[in-house]
N, C-alpha and C positions, 0 to 999 in steps of 0.2 A: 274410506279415508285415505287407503293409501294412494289410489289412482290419484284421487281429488291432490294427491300433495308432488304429483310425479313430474306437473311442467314445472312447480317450483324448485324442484330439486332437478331439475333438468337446466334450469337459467343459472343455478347457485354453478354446475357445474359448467355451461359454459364459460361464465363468469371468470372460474379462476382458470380456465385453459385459455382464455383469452390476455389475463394476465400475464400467464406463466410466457405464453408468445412473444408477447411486448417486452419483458424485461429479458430475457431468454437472446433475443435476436437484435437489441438495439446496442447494445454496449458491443459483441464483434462486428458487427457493423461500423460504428467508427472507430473501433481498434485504440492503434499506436496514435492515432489524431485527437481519438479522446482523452489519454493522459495528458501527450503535449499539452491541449488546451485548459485541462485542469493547473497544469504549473506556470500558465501564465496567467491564468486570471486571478494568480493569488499574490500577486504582487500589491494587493493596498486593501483592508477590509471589505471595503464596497463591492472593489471590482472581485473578490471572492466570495462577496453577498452574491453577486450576478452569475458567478459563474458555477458558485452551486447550485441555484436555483436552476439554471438550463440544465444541467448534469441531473439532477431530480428530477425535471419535467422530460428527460428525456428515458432515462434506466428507471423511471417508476419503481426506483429501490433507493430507500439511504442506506440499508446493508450493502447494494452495491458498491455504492459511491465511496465509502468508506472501504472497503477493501482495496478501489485501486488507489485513495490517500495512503492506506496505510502502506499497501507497498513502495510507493513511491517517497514517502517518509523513510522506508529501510532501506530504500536502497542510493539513502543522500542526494536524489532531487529533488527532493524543493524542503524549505526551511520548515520545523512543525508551526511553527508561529502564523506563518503563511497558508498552511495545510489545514489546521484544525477548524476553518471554518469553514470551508468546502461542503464538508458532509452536513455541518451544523445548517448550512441553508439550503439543501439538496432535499430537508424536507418539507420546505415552503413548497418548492416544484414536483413535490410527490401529488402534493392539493392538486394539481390539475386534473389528475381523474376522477378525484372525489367530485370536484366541480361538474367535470363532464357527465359524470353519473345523472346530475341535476339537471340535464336538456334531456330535451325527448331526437330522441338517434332513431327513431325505427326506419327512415327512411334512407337515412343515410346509413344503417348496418346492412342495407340490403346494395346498398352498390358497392361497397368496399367489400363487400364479400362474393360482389360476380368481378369487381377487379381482382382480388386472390385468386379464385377461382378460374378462369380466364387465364394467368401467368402460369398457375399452376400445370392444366390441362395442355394448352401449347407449348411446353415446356422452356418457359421463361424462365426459370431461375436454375438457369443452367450453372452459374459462378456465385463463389461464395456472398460477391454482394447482394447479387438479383435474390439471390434464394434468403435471404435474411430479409429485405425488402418487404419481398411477397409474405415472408413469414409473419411480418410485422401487420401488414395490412389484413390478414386472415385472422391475428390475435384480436386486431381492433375490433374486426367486425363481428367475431364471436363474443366478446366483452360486451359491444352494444346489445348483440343481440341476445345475449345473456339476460342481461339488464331487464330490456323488455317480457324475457320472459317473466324473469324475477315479479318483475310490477304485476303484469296478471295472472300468472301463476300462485301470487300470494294472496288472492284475492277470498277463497277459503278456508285457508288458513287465518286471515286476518279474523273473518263471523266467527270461526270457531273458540280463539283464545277471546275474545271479544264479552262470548257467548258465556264462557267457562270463568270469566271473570279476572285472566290471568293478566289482561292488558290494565285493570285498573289496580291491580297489583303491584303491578312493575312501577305503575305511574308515580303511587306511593312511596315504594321502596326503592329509592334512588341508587341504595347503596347496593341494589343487586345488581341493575343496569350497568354499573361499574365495574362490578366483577364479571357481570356477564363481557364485558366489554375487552376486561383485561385476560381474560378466557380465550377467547377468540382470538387475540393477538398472540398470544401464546402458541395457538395451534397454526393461525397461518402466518404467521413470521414476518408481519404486517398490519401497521396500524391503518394506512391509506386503506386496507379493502375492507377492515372493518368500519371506517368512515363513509364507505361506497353502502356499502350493508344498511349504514344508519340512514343515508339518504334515500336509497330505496325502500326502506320502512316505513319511513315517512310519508313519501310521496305516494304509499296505498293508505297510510290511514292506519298503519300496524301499532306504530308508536307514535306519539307526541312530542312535539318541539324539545317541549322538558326532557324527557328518554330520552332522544336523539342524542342531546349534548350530554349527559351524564356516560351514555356508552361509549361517545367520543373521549371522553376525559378518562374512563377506564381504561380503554384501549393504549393513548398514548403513556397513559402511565406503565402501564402493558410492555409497550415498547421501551418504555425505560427501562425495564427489567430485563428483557428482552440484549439492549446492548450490554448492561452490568455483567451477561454474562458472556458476552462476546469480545467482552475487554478482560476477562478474566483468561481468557486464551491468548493474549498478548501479554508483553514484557515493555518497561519503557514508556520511548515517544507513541509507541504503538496503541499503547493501552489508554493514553492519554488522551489520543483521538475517537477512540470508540467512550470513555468517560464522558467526554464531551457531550455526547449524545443523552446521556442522560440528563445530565444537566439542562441540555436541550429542551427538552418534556417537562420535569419538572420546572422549569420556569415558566413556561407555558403553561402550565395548570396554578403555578401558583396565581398569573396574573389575572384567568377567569375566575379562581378563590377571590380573589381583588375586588373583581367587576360583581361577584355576587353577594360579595359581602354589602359592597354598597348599596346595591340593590335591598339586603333585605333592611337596611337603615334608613333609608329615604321609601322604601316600600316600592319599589319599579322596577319591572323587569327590565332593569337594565342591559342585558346579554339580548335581550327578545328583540328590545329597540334597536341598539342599536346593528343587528343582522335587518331588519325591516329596512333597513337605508340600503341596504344592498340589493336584497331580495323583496316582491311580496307572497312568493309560493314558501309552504315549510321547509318541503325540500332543497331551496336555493338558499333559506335562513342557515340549515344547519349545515350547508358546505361554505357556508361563510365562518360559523365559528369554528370549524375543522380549519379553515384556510387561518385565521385570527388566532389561533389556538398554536399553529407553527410560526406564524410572522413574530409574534410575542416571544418566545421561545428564544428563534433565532437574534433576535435584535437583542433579548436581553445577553445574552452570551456573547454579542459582538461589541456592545459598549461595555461587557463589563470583563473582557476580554484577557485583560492583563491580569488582574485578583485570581481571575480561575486557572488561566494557565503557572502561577503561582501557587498554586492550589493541588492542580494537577499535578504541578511538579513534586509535592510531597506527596501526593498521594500514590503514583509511579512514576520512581526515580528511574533514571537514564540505568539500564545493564550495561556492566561492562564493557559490552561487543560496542554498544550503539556509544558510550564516550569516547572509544579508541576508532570508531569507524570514522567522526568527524571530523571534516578537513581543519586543517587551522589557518590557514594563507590565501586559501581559494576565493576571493570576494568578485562577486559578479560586477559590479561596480568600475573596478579595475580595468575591466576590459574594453572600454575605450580608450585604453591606450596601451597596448600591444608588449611596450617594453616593459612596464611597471608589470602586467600582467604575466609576462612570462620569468619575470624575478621573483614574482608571489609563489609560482610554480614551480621554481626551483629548489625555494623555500621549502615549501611542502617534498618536495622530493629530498632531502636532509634531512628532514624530518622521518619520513618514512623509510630510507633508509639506517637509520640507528636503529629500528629493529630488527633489523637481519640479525646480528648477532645473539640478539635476545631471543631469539627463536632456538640456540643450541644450549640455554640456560638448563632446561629441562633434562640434558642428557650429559653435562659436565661436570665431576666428580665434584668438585670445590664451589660451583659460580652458586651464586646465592638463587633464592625462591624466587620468579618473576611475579607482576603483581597481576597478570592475566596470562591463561592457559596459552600453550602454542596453538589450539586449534582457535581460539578466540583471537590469538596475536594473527594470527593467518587470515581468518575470514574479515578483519578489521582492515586489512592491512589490505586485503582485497577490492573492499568497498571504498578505500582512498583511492585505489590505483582506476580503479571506472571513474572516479569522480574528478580527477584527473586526466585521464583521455580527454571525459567530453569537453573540460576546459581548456586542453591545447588546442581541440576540434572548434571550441569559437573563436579561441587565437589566429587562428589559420585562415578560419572565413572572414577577419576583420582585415581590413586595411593598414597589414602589418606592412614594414618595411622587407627589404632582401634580407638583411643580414638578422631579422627577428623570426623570419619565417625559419629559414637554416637552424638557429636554435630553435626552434618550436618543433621542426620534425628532427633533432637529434635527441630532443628531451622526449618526445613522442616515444624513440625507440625505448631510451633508456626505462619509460614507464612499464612499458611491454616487457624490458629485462627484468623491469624490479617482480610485476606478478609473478613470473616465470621462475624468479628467483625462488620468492616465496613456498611455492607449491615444489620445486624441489627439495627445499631444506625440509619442508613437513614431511615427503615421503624418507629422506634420511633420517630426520630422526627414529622413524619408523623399524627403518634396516639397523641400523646401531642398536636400538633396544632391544632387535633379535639379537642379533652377534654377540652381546652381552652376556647371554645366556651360559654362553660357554667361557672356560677364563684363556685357551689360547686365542681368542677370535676378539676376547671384549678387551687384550690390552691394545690391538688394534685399531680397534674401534673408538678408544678413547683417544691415543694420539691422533687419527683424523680430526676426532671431533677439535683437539686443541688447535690442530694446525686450520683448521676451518674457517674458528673459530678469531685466528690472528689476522688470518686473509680477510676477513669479514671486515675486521674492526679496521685495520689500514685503510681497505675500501672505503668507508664510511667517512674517515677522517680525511680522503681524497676528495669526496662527493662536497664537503663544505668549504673545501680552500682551493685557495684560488693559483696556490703554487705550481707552478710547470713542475718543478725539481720534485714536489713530491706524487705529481700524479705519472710520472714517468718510473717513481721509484714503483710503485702497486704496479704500474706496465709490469717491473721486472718481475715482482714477488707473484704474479699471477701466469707466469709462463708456462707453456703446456708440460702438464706432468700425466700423461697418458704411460708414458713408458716407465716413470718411474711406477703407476700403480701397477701396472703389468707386473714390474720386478715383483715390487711388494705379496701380492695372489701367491706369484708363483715359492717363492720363497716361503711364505705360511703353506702351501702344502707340501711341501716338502718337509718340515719341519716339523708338521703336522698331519702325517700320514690316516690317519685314525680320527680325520676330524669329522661331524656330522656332516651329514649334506646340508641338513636347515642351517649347519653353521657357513658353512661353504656359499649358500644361497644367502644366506645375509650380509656374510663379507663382501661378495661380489656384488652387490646389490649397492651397498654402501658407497663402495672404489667405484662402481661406476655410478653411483650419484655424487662424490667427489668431483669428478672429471665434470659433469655436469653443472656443479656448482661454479668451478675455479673457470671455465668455458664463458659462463653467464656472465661473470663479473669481471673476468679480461675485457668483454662486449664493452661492458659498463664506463671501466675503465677507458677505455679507445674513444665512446661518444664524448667521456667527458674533456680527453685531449684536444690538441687545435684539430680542426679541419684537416692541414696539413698532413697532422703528423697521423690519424685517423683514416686518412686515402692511404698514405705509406704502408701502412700495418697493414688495411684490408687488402693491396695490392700482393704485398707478401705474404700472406697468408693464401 
């Protein structure tokens, strides 16, 4: 028995090393080309109907596909409205190997596997793409040729359950087929190769039409579970797009609930018939209702689009991080026309700037509770300032005038100042809540933090007016105090002979993250003066 079952456990296994090839080496293969074209094809339902479905038909994963939405949702390119249907139609274009299961490959597994073969031997995949390439075309033809073992490797095993009575078992009991089906998805983290599995079942005669499509319907439901708990690992927008997904499935199952119900009130196998219009092999029937089974799904989620993201939104609300991470003035829209776009940018940049000072909330004896952490106000505050780059980046490439481009790359720096800003004040906070520790080092460390704490807010209130007078006054209040922190050090140890080293190390730590600070936002300051007076300083300097 056991030999009799060895080439079919021999095809099961090329089967999913063929798999594993295909999704494995086609997603770095187009890289940074394939997010790009995920964010734009999601500019209007349809064309994010279409563009997930290639993204599907291409990663033979919607777990894929969904992981690089989701990061691209976190890291505020592209809108979730726009994103969330991406992966919802990525598993229309999973069906194409289900389908392909459905042709007979034996000839064509053998030439795709002397072209790998062949690249491999002469060593053609010498560079990362060739080698992804060939890797692709080796998974194919192990997949085929898996396949075909599958088919007649199974061919004793079929007499035997046959034999044993287990196949009119199953036939019966739908609802095992079901679980058998959401079992298996379970374990290979895929509903596609358990639909591959049911086609190849079919097409020796293992199972019946009927089976075929009950283990399909467990399976996706399978996969619904499957996402439930891959959205249980996100927060947010994030978790709202893998939600999706199950929504996905479950609509898709309810709509063949639909077609069967009808069926059993007019008495017609209605599911049966209509796959007969597509196919007349079993095998080509039941990759059609796997194919029926996602289009259903997907379309129901895409007209009914607005209720569930409604939906979603109570079900995972927006964290913290992802409300404060999004821009408020950035509109793509704008950018055809260079001047409004770079006033939208500015916007945003007075915007983001009034958190600077609320980043020293946490370490100032009196200032009230902020309403999100500094390491949450920092990493927010992060994801504005890239989302900002890229938008002076398409400022820049448009058909800006002279004196819009000149703002464009002074506000460019300024972005660059403000990150910079940020991730210094984080690591000061840091050094001051040592310093604290001790009381001749922490009354120190509190007057910095106040005096920081003033320079900030001036700054900030320079950043939104438009007054010469006062962005010349922050010039003055921002002049280099290197020398005065020097005095300062030296002065505490003298006075404090007996101080810790960790205290000494956190002083010093602090004074020169001071100096780094007050350095950052003179910068600041100077981009946001004229032109003129901005050569002058850097000339003097």
């Amino acid at each position: 028995m056991i030999s009799a079952l060895a080439p079919f456990l021999a095809g099961l296994g090329l089967f999913f090393t063929g798999v594993h090839f295909i999704a494995a080496n086609l997603t770095p293969l187009v890289g940074r080309r394939f997010r790009k074209a995920l964010s734009r094809t999601s500019n209007s339902p349809w064309m994010a109907a279409l563009g997930g479905t290639l993204a599907g038909a291409v990663t033979q994963s919607s777990n894929a596909v969904t992981y690089v939405v989701v990061g691209l949702v976190n890291a505020n390119a592209i809108d979730l409205r726009k994103a969330v249907l991406l992966p919802t139609w990525s598993h229309v274009g999973t069906a194409a190997l289900v389908i392909l299961v459905a042709v007979d490959f034996r000839v064509a597994a053998s030439y795709v596997l002397a072209v790998a073969g062949i690249g491999i031997y002469f060593g053609l995949s010498r560079s990362d793409q060739s080698r992804s390439a060939i890797n692709i075309l080796l998974g194919a033809g192990l997949l085929f040729l898996g396949m075909e073992m599958l088919k007649s490797g199974a061919v004793p095993l079929r007499d035997m359950l046959i034999k044993e009575g287990v196949v009119d078992f199953v036939a019966t009991a739908t609802w095992l087929s079901m679980l058998f089906g959401a079992a298996l998805t379970a374990v290979c983290q895929s509903s596609t190769i358990v639909g591959a599995i049911a086609v190849a079942a079919t097409n020796i005669g293992l199972i019946d039409f009927n089976g075929a499509c009950w283990l399909i319907y467990g399976a996706n439901l399978g996969s619904a579970f499957n996402h439930y708990l891959l959205a249980r690992g996100y927060e947010g927008e994030a978790r709202q797009v893998a939600l999706m997904q199950c929504f996905q499935k479950v609509a898709g199952f309810a709509g063949l609930l639909v077609a069967l119900v009808v069926g059993t009130v007019i008495q017609q196998p209605v599911i049966d018939m209509a796959a007969s219009l597509v196919s007349n092999t079993a095998a080509g029937k039941v990759a059609a209702v796997f194919l029926a089974y996602q289009l259903i799904g997907s379309l129901t989620c895409t007209v009914a689009s607005q209720p569930l993201l409604y939906l979603l939104g109570r079900m995972a609300p927006r964290s913290p991080l992802q409300e404060m991470s999004k821009p408020a003035f950035l509109l793509d829209d704008a950018l055809i026309d260079p001047s409004l776009a770079l006033e939208l940018a500015s916007r945003e940049e007075g915007r983001l700037a009034q958190r600077l000072p609320m980043m020293l909330d946490g370490i100032r004896s009196d200032a009230p509770t902020g309403e999100a952490s500094p390491d949450v106000l920092n990493a927010a505050s992060h994801s504005i300032t890239v989302a900002m780059a890229a938008y002076i980046d398409s400022i820049l490439e448009s058909n800006a005038d002279r004196d819009d481009r000149e703002r464009a790359i002074r506000l460019q720096h300024r972005t660059a100042n403000l990150s910079a800003l940020f991730d210094a004040l984080s690591e000061f906070r840091g050094a001051v809540l040592a310093a604290k520790e001790w009381p001749s080092s922490a009354s120190v460390a509190e007057s910095m933090t106040e005096a920081l704490h003033a320079l900030l807010s001036a700054l900030v209130d320079a950043t939104g007016s438009e007054d010469v007078a006062e962005r010349e006054f922050v010039l003055s209040l921002l002049a280099n105090r290197d020398e005065l922190m020097e005095r300062m050090r030296q002065r505490i140890l003298r006075e404090n002979p007996d101080l810790p080293v960790k205290a000494q190390e956190a002083l010093f730590s602090a004074t020169m993250l001071f100096e780094r600070i007050v350095w950052l936002s003179r910068r600041t300051a100077l981009l946001l003066a004229s032109p003129e007076r901005s050569t002058a300083s850097g000339a003097a300097r």
